[in-house]
DORO-73958 format. One record per residue (C-alpha): x, y, z; residue in three letters; residue number from 1. Coordinates in steps of 0.5 Angstrom, whole numbers, plus 500, padded with zeros to 3 digits. Layout:
DORO-73958
X; Y; Z; ALA; NUM
...
END
This chain:
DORO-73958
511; 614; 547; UNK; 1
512; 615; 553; UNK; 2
511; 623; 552; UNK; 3
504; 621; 551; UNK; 4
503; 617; 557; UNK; 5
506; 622; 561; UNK; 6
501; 627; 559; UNK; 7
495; 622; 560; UNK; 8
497; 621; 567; UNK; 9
497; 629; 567; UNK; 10
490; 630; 564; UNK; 11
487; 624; 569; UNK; 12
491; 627; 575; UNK; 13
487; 633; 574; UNK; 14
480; 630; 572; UNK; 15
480; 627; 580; UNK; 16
482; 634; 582; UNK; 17
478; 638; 579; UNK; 18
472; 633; 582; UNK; 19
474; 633; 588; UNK; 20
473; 641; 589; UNK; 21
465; 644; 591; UNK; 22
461; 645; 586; UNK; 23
460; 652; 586; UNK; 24
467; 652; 585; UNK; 25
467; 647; 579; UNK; 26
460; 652; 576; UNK; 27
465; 657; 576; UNK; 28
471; 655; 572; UNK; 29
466; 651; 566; UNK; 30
462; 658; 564; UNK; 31
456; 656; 560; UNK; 32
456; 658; 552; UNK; 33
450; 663; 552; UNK; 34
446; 662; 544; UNK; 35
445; 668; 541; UNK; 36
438; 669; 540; UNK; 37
435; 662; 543; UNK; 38
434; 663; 551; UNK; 39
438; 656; 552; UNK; 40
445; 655; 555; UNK; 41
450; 649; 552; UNK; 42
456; 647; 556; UNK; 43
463; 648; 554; UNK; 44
468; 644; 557; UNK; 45
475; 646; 558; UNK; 46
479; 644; 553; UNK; 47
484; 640; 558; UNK; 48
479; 638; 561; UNK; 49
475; 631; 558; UNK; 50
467; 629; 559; UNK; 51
466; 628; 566; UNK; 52
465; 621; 569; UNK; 53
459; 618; 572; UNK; 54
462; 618; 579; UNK; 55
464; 626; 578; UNK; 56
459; 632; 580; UNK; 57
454; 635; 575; UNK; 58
454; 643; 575; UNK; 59
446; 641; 574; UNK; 60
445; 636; 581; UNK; 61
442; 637; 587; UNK; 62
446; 636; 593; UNK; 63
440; 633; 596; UNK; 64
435; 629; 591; UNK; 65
430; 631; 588; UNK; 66
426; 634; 593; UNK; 67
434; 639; 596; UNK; 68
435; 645; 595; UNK; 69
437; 647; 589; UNK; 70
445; 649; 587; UNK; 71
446; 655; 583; UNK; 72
447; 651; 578; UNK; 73
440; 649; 576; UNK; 74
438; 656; 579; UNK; 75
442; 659; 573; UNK; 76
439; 653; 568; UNK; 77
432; 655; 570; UNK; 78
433; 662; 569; UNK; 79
435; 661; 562; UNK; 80
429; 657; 560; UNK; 81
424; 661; 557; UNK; 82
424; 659; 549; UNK; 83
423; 662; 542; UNK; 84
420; 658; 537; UNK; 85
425; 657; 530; UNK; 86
424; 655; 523; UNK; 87
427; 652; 516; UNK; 88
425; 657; 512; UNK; 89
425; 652; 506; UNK; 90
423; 646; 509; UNK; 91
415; 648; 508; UNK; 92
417; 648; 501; UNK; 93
422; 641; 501; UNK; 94
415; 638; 505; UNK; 95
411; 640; 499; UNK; 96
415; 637; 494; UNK; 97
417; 631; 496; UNK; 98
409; 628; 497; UNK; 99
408; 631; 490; UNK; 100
414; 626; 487; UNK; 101
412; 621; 492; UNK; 102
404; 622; 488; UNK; 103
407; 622; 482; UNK; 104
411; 616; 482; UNK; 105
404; 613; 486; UNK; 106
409; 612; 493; UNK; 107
404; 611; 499; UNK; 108
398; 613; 496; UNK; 109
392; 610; 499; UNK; 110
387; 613; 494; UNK; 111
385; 613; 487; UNK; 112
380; 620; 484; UNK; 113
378; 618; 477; UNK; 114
375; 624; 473; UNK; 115
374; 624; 465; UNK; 116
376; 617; 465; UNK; 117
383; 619; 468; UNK; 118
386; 616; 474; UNK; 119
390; 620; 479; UNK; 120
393; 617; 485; UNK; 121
393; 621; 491; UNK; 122
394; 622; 500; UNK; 123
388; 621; 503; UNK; 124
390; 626; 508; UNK; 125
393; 630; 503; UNK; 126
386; 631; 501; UNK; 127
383; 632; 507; UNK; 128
387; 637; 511; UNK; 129
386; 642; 504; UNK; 130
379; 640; 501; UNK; 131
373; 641; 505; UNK; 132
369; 637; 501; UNK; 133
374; 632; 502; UNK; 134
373; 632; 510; UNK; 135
367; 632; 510; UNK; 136
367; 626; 506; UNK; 137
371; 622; 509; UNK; 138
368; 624; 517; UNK; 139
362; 623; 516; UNK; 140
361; 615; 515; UNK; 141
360; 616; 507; UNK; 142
361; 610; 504; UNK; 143
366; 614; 501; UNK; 144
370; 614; 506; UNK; 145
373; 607; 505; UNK; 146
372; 607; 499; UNK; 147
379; 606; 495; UNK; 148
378; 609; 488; UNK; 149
373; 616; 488; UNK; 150
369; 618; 482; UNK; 151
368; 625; 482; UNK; 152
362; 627; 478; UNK; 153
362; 634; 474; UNK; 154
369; 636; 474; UNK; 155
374; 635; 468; UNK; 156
380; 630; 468; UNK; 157
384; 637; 465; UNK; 158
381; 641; 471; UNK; 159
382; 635; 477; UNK; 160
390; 635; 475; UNK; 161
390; 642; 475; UNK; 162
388; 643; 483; UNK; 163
391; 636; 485; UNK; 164
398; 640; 483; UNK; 165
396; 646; 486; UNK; 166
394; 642; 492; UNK; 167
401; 639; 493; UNK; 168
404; 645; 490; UNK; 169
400; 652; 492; UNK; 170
401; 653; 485; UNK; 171
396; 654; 479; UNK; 172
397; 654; 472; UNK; 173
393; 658; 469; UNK; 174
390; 661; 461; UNK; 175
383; 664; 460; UNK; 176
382; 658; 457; UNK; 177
383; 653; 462; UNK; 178
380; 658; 468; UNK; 179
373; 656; 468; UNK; 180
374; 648; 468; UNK; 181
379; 650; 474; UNK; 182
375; 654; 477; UNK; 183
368; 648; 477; UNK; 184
374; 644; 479; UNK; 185
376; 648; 485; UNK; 186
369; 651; 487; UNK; 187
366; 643; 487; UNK; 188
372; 640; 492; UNK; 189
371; 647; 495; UNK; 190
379; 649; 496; UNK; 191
378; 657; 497; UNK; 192
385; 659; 496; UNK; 193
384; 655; 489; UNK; 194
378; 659; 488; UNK; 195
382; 666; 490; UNK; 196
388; 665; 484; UNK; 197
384; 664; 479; UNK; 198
379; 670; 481; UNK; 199
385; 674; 482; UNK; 200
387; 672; 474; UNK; 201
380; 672; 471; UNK; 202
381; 680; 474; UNK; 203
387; 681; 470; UNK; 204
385; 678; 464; UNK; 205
379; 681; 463; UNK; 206
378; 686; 458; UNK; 207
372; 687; 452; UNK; 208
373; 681; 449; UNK; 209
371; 676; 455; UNK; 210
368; 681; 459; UNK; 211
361; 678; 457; UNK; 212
363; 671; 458; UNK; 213
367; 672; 465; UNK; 214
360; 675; 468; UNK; 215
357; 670; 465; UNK; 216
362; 666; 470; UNK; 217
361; 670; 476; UNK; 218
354; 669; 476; UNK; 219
354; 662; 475; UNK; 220
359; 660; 481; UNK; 221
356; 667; 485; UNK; 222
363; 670; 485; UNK; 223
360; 676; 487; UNK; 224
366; 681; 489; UNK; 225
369; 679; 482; UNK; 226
361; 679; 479; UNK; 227
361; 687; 482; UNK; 228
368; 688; 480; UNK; 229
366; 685; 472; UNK; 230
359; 689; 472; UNK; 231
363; 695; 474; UNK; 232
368; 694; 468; UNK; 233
362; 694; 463; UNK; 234
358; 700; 466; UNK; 235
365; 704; 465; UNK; 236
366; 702; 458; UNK; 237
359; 701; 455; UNK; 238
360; 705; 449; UNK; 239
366; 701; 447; UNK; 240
362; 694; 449; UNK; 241
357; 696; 443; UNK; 242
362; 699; 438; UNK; 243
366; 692; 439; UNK; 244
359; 688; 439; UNK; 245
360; 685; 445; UNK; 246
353; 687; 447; UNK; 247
349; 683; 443; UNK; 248
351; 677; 448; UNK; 249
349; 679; 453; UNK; 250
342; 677; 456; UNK; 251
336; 682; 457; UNK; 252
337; 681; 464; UNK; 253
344; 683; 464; UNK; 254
343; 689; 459; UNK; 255
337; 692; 463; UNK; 256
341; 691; 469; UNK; 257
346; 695; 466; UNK; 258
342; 700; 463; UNK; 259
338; 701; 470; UNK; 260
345; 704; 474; UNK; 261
346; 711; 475; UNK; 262
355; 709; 474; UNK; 263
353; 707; 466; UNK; 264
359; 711; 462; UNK; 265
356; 714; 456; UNK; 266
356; 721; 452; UNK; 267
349; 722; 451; UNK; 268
342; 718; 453; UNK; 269
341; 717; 446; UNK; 270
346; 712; 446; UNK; 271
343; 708; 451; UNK; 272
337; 708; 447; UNK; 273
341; 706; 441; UNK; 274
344; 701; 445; UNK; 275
337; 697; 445; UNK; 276
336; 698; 438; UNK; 277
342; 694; 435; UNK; 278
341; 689; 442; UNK; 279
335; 687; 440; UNK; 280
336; 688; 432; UNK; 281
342; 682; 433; UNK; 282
336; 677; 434; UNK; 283
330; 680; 433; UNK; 284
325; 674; 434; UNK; 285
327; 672; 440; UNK; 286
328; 678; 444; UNK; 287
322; 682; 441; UNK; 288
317; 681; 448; UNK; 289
324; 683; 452; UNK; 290
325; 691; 449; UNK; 291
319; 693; 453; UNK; 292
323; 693; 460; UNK; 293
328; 694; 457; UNK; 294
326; 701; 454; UNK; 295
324; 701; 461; UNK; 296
331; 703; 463; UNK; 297
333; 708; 458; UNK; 298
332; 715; 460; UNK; 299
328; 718; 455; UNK; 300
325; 724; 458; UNK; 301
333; 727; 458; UNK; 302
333; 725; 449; UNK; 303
332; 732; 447; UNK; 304
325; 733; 444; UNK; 305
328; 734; 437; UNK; 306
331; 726; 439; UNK; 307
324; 725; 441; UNK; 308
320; 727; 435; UNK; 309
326; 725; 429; UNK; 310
331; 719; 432; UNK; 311
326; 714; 436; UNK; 312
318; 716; 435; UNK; 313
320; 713; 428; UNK; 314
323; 706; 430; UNK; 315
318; 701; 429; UNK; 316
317; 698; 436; UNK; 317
316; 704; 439; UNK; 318
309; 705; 436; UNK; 319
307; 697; 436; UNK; 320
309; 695; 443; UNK; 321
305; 699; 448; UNK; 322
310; 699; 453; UNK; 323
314; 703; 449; UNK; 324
309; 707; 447; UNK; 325
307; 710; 453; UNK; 326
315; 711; 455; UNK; 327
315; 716; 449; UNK; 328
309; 719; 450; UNK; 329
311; 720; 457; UNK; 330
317; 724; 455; UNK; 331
314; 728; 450; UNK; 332
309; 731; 455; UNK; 333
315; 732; 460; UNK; 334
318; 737; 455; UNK; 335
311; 741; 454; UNK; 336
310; 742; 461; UNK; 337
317; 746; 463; UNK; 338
315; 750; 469; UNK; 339
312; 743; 472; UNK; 340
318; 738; 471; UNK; 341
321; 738; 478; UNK; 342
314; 736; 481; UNK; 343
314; 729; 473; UNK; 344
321; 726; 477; UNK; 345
321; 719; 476; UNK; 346
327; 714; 476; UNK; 347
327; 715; 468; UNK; 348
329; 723; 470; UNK; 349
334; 722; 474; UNK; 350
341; 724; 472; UNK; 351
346; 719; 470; UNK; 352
352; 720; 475; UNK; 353
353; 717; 482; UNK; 354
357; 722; 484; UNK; 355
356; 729; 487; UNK; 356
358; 736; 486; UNK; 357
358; 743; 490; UNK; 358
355; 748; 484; UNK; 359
357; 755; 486; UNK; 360
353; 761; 484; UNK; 361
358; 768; 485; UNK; 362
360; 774; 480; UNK; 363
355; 772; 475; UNK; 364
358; 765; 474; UNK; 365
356; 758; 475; UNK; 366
361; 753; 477; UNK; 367
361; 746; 479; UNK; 368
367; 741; 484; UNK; 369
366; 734; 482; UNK; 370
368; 732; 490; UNK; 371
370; 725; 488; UNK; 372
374; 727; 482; UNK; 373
376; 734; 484; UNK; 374
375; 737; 478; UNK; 375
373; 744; 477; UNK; 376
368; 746; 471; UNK; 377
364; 752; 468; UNK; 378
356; 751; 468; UNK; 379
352; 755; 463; UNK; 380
350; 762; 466; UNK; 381
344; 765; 466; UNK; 382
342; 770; 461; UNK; 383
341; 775; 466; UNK; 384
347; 777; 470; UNK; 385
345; 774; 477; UNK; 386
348; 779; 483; UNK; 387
349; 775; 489; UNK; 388
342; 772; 489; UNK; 389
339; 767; 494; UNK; 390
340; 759; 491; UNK; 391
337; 753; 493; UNK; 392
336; 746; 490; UNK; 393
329; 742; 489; UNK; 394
329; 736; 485; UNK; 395
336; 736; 483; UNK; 396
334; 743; 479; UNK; 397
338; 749; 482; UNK; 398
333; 756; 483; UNK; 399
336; 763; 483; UNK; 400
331; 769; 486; UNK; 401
333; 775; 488; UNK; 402
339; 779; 490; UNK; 403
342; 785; 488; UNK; 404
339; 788; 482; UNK; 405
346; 790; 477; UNK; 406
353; 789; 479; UNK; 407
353; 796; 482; UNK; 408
355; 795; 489; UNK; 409
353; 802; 492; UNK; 410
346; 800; 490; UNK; 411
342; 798; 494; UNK; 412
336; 797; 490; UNK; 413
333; 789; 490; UNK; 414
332; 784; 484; UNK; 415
325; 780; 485; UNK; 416
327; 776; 478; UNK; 417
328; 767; 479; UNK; 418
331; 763; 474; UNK; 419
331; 756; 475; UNK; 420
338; 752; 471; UNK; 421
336; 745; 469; UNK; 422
343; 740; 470; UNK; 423
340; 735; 464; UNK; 424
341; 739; 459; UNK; 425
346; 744; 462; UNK; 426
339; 751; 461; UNK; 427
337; 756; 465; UNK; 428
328; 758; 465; UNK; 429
326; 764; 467; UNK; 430
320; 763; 472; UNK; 431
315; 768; 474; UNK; 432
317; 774; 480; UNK; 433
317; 773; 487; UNK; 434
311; 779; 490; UNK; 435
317; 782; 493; UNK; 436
324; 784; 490; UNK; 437
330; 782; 496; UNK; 438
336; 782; 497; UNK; 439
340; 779; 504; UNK; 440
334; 774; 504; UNK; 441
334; 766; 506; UNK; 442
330; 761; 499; UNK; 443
328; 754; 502; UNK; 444
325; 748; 498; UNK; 445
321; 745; 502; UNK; 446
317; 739; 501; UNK; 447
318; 737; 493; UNK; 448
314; 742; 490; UNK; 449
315; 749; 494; UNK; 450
320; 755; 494; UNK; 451
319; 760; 502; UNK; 452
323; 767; 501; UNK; 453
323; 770; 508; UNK; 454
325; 776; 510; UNK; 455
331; 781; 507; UNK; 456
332; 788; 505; UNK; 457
330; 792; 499; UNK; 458
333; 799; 498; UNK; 459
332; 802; 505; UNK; 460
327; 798; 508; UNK; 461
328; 792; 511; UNK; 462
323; 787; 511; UNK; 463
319; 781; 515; UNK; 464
314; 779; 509; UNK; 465
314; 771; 507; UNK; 466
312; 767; 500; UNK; 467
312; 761; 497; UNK; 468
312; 758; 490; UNK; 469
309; 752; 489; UNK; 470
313; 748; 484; UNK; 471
306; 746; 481; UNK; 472
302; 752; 480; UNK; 473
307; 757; 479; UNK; 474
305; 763; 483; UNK; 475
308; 766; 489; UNK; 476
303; 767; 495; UNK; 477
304; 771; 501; UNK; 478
305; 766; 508; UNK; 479
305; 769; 515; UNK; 480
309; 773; 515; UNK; 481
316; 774; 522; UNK; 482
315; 777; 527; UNK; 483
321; 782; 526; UNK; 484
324; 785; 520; UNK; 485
330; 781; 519; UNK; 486
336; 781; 513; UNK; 487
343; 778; 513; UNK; 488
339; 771; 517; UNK; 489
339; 765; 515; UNK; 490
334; 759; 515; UNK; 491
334; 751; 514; UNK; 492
329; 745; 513; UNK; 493
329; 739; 519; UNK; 494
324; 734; 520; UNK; 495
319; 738; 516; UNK; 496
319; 745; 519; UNK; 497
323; 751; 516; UNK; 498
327; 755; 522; UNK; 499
330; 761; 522; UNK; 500
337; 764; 525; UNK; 501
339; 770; 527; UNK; 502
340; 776; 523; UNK; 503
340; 785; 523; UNK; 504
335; 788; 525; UNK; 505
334; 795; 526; UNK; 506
336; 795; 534; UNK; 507
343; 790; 531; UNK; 508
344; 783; 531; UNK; 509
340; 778; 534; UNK; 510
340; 771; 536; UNK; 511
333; 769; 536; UNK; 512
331; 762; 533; UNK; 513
324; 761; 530; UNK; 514
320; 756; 527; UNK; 515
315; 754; 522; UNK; 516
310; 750; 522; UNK; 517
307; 748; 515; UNK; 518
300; 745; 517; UNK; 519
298; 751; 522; UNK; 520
302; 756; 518; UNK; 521
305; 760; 525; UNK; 522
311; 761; 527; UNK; 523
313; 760; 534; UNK; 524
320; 762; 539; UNK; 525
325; 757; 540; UNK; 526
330; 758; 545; UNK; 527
335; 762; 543; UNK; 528
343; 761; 540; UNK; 529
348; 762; 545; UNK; 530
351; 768; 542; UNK; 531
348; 773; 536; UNK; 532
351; 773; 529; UNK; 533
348; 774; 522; UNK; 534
351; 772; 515; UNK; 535
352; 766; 518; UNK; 536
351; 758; 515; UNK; 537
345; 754; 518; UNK; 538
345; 747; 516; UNK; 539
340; 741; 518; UNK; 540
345; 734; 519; UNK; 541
339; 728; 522; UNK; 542
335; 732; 526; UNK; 543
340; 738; 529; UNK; 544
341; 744; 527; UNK; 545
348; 747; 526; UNK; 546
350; 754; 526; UNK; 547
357; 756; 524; UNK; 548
361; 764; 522; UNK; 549
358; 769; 522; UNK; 550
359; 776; 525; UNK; 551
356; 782; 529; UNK; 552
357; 790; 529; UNK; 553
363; 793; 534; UNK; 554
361; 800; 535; UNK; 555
363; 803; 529; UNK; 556
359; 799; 525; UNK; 557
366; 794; 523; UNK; 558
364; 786; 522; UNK; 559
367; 782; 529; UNK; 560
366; 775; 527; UNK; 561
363; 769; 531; UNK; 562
368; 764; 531; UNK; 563
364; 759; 535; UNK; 564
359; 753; 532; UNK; 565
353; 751; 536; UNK; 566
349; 745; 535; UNK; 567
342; 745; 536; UNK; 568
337; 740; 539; UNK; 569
329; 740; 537; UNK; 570
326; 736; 541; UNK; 571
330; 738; 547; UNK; 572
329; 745; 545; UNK; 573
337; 746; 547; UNK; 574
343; 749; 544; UNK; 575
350; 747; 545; UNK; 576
357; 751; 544; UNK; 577
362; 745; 541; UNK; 578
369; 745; 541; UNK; 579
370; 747; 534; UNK; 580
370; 754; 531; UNK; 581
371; 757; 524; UNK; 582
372; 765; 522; UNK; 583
369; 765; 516; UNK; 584
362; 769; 513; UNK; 585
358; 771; 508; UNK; 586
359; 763; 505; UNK; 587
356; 759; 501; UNK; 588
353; 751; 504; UNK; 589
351; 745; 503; UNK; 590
350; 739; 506; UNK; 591
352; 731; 503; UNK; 592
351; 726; 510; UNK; 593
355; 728; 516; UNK; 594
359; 734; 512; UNK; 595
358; 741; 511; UNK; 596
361; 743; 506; UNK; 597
363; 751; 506; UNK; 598
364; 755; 500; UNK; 599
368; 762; 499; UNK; 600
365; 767; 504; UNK; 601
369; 773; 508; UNK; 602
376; 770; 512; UNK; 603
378; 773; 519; UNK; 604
382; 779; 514; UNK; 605
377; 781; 511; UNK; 606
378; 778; 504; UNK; 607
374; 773; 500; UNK; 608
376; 766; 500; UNK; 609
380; 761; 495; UNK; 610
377; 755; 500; UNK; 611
372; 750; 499; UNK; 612
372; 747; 506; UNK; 613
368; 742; 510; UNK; 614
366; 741; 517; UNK; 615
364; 734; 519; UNK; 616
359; 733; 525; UNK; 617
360; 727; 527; UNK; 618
368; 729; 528; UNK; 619
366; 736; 530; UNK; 620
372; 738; 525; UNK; 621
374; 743; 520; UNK; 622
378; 741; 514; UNK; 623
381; 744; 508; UNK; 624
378; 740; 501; UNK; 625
380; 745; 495; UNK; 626
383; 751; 494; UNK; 627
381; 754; 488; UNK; 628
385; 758; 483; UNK; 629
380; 765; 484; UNK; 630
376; 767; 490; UNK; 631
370; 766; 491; UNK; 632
365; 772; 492; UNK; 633
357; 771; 494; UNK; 634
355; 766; 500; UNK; 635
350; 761; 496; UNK; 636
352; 755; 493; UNK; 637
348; 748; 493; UNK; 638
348; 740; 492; UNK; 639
348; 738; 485; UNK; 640
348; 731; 481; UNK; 641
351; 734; 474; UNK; 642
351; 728; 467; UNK; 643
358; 726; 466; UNK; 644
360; 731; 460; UNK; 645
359; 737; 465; UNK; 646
END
């Protein structure tokens, strides 16, 4: 006993010690405890020291008051104030759970929802900070806004119970079944995050058997991103959506919609056809005045003219509604007028495919690259081997005219045949000669109905002549013809007028631009390329022109390539070197939006190309799409949309 006494004198003795001495020496001897991470500091007394008393001087007092200096030890606290914010990972959660339990034993709830007869006590401010239809009711003076007991109108109690435990819990449960009534509950109370669950469910729900039912859903609640993500499903899986009947309840509005779209996934336009055919065979009363749009929407100019005569003119309807009469009148006289069929085009013509392909006619072959796939595929050739003619698309048909005459490459003879390759039915036509034959020559489609051969060589004569096809007419008639002879030029169509770039004459390589005019029929002098190049790419983007590769002659007549790209504007009339540059000539190009896409051609070694590249104008940048397995040989390839079997 007296052991402690002695030892708490000691500790008292020491206390009034310590208080006397200043109190930068006290800040000295009691160092704060800094918390990891936090930014505050904490005290930490000695452990033989005690608390400090009232009368004793604290490390965080101001030697003059509020308005004195302040000591070092404040100046240490304040240095340390900056805060960061902390949280309890589960309290959210706790939180949740504990107002769902308060409602489900009816604790402090201050409002009665009623729906089907069933009653379920909530919060009201529960309701309010989820439910923008709830807000909107409370604050706005509505005579529900005191009420003590709300009726909802046009919800279901199964579906109200539903949403009120995803409001106090954040979470749903959820079957096809249940979906639509929770659906009408969360749209109606307007709770987005309840919307967006059970749209993210109906997506990973939906398959044939529903798919019907869940468009009918998304049209009724204006679910549009889910709408499209629906719709995409059936044109994707059409013909499986009429072998499991699932069609026939579909509306006529729905079904021409469908029908209408160029993304419809199907073999053969036939079976587009028959589709109507078991549609409005299911019902064939009420559905009757329907078939005339929907005939509307097939296709019947791609149906063979076999399908035509054998398969549909022997259906009833389409001799007794004149709609549809007309529509097979129409595709039958599509089939008897061959050499016309590119100026006939109508929406009832057109491919169905919403993806594009770089079709490339080299080493007798015609070739296709789907760019949204990346598939390679082999088209029909044509009956007659084709040796580096000039090509270029009109009305989504490919026309091939000129080129070398055989495949013997120390022959320099010319070819003045054309052929045209219809996609539609994967055929190639024969059309009438050009007036001239040409090699090393520039095809341009211009207007919907026109093919110009300008320029090029034949044997040892170099030419300057120019004709034009009219698609309508099917003759080739001489144009004002160049000023120079030229070959190994190329030529472009911008806002309407074809011009011409570059090329050999019998002086070199030049770097002129002319220009055509198609009202007046003259050619008139442009201002010039920065630099002179023949085998080179010219292509239209917008409204400029752009000129890429190419090559000239040293003195021992070996190519040098041009390895600059130049834009060009029509209106300023000014040419611009870009900091861009490609070694590549003697290549094919196309263009699809902003891109020029560049296939095969002669690389800086001399050698033919594997590549498929793309220049983007917009980024001024070249880039690499594909190499193909083999080389490319020839410089002309072109846009196309092939059907999906190709």
């Amino acid at each position: 006993m007296e052991g402690a006494n002695q030892q708490l004198l000691q500790a008292e003795q020491q206390a009034v010690a310590d208080s006397q001495q200043p109190p930068s020496l006290l800040l000295q001897q009691q160092q704060p405890l800094v918390l990891g991470g936090l930014g505050s500091r904490r005290k930490r007394w000695p452990e033989t020291s005690r608390a400090p008393s009232a009368g004793r001087v604290s490390p965080l007092s101001t030697s003059g008051g509020c308005g004195g200096a302040a000591t070092s030890s404040e100046k240490c606290f304040k240095a340390g104030q900056e805060s960061r914010m902390v949280s309890a990972a589960g309290y959210p959660a706790k939180l949740l759970s504990q107002l769902n339990l308060l409602r489900l034993c009816s604790d402090y709830c201050d409002l009665t929802l009623s729906a089907g007869g069933v009653q379920f006590p909530v919060h009201k401010n529960v309701l309010v900070a989820s439910s923008d239809y709830f807000r909107a009711a409370f604050s706005s003076g509505m005579r529900e806004a005191g009420a003590s007991c709300l009726e909802l109108k046009g919800v279901t109690a199964e579906g109200l119970q539903a949403v009120l435990e995803f409001v106090y819990t954040g979470s749903l449960a959820l079957s096809v079944d249940r979906a639509e009534d929770i659906l009408n509950t969360a749209s109606h109370l307007q709770i987005s995050e309840a919307v967006q669950l059970c749209i993210r469910f109906l997506q990973l729900a939906l398959s044939l058997d529903n798919c019907v039912e869940l468009l009918n859903l998304s049209e009724l609640y204006c679910l549009d991103e889910f709408g499209s993500n629906v719709r995409t499903f059936l044109l994707e899986n059409f013909e499986d959506l009429c072998r499991c009947g699932a069609l026939q309840r579909l509306t006529a509005a729905q079904l021409s919609d469908l029908l209408g779209d160029n993304r419809l996934r199907v073999a053969g336009e036939y079976l587009v056809f028959f589709a109507v055919v078991q549609w409005l065979e299911h019902e064939p009363d009420s559905r009757l005045p329907a078939v005339g749009d929907l005939i509307d929407q097939v296709r019947l100019p791609l149906l063979s003219g076999e399908h035509l005569v054998e398969k549909v003119s022997c259906i009833g309807f389409m001799r007794d509604v004149p709609a549809c009469s007309d529509r097979l009148t129409e595709a039958k006289d599509y089939h008897l007028v061959v050499n016309k069929q590119p100026v006939m085009q109508t929406p009832r013509t057109r491919v169905r495919n919403h993806q594009r392909s770089v079709v490339m006619c080299h080493a007798e072959n015609l070739e296709a690259f789907n760019l949204a796939t990346k598939r390679h595929a082999f088209l029909k050739d044509c009956a007659v081997p084709l040796y580096n003619p000039c090509i270029c698309e009109l009305a989504n048909f490919l026309y091939a005219c000129g080129g070398r005459y055989d495949g013997n490459e120390a022959s320099e003879m010319a070819s003045a045949r054309c052929f045209r390759y219809d996609p539609r039915f994967d055929a190639w036509h024969e059309l009438v000669p050009m007036n001239e034959a040409r090699k090393d020559f520039a095809l341009v489609a211009t207007g919907n109905s026109c093919l110009m051969a300008i320029g090029g060589q034949d044997e040892n004569m170099v030419m300057c002549t120019v004709e034009r096809l009219c698609i309508a007419t099917g003759e080739w008639r001489f144009l004002p013809s160049l000023q120079h002879a030229v070959y190994c030029h190329a030529a472009a169509v911008c806002d309407s007028r074809v011009f011409v770039s570059g090329g050999q004459r019998y002086d070199g390589y030049c770097d002129s631009l002319i220009c055509y005019e198609p009202d007046s029929e003259l050619w008139a002098s442009r201002a010039a390329m920065l630099n002179k190049r023949g085998n080179h790419i010219m292509e239209c983007v917008g409204s400029r022109l752009f000129v890429l590769g190419g090559n000239v002659e040293d003195i021992y007549g070996f190519p040098v390539p041009v390895t600059p790209i130049e834009s060009y504007n029509s209106i300023a009339d000014q040419w611009t070197l870009l900091r861009c540059s490609i070694t590549i000539r003697e290549a094919g190009s196309c263009v699809l939006d902003s891109r020029i896409y560049i296939a095969g051609g002669l690389d800086g070694e001399n050698y033919y190309s594997h590549s498929l590249q793309v220049y983007d104008t917009q980024k001024d940048e070249v880039q690499l799409v594909e190499r193909f397995p083999t080389r490319i040989y020839g410089r002309v390839c072109c846009l196309m949309t092939l059907p999906q079997g190709l």
